[in-house]
C-alpha positions in Angstrom: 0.0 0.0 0.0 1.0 3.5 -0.6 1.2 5.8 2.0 -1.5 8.2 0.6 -3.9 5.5 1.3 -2.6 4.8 4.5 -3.0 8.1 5.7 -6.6 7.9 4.9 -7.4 4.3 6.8 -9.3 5.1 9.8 -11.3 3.4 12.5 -15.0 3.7 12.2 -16.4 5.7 15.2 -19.1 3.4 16.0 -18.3 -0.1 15.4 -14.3 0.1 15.2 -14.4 -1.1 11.8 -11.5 -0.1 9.2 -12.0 1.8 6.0 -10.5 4.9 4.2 -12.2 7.7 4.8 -12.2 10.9 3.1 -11.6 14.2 5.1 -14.1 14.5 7.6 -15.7 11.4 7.5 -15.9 9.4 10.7 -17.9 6.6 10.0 -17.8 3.5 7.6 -20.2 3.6 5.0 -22.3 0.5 6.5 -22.6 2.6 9.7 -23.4 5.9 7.8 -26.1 3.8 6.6 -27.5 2.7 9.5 -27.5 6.3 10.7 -29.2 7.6 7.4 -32.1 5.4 8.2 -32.4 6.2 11.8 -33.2 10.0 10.6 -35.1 9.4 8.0 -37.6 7.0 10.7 -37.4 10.0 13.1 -38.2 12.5 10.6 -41.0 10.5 9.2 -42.6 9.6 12.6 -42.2 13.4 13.8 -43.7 14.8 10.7 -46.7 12.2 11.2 -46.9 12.6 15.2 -46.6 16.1 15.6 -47.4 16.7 19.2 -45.1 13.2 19.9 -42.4 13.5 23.2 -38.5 13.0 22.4 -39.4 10.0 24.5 -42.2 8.7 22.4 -40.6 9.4 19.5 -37.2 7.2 20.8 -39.6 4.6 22.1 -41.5 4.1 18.9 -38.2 4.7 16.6 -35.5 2.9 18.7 -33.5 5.7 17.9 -31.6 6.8 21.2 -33.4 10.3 22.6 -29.6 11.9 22.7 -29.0 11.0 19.1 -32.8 12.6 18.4 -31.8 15.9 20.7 -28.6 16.2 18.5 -30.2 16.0 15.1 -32.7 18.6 16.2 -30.0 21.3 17.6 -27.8 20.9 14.4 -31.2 21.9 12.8 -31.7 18.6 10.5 -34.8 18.0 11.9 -36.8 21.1 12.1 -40.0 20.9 14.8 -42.8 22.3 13.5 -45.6 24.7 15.1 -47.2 22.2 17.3 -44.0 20.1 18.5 -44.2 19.1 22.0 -40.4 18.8 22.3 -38.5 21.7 23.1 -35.6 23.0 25.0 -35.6 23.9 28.7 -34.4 28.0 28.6 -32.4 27.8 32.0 -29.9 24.3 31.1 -31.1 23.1 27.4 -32.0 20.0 28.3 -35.3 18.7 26.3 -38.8 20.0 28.3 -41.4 18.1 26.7 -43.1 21.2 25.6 -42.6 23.4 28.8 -40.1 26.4 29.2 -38.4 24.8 32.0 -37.5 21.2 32.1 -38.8 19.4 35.3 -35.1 19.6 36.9 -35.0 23.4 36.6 -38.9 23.8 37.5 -37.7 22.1 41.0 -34.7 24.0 41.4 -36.6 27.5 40.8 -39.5 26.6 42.9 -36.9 25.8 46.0 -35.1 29.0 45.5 -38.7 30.9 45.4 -39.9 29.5 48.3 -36.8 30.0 50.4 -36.9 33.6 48.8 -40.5 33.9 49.8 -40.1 32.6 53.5 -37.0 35.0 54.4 -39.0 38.1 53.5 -42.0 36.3 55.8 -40.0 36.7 58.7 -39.7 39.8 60.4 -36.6 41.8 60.4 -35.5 42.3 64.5 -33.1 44.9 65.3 -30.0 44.3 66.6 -29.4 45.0 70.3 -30.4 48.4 72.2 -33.7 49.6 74.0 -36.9 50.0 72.6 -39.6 52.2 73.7 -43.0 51.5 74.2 -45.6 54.3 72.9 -48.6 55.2 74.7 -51.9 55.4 72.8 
């Protein structure tokens, strides 16, 4: 073998396989089309299930949610209108729908309360006399 071609064998990123890639490419071209498949079923059963959850589209795709989330924050799958799946505003992780993903909604709603019950409580002063005044 040349060296030109030895330059270009590398290790497929998913199953280890070898194969000369071109620049760029990080998968074999058996594993690129197992990927190519798993998009297009996503694509396919979000633009039939519009309201479906990253989860139920996973569960009825077998496609992993992470690889789902991935593909929809590169933009290759664009949700449409009525897309339950969206992206928590406070850490990015996926919110089913709501502007706060269920982590953050506790988080916020611990920090309210504990802001809520400080101003509650009156605010003594610190040491000295106080006067009583007559009515």
């Amino acid at each position: 073998m040349t060296e030109d071609r030895l330059k270009k064998l590398r290790n497929c990123r998913k199953c280890n396989r070898l194969f000369s890639a071109a620049e760029g490419v990080s998968l074999c071209s058996r594993c690129n089309d197992e990927v190519d498949d798993e998009f297009t079923k996503v694509r396919e059963y979000i633009y039939d299930n519009k309201s479906a959850s990253v989860k139920d589209v996973s569960h009825n795709t077998g496609v992993e949610t992470d690889i789902i989330l991935k593909w929809i924050r590169e933009g290759k799958i664009v949700l449409g209108d009525h897309s339950s799946i969206s992206f928590c505003e406070r850490c990015d992780a996926p919110s089913d729908g709501n502007r706060f993903c269920p982590k953050c909604v506790h988080e916020l709603s611990v920090g309210l309360k504990s802001g809520l019950t400080e101003k509650a409580q009156p605010q003594r002063p610190k040491g000295g006399m106080h006067i009583k005044e007559k009515k």
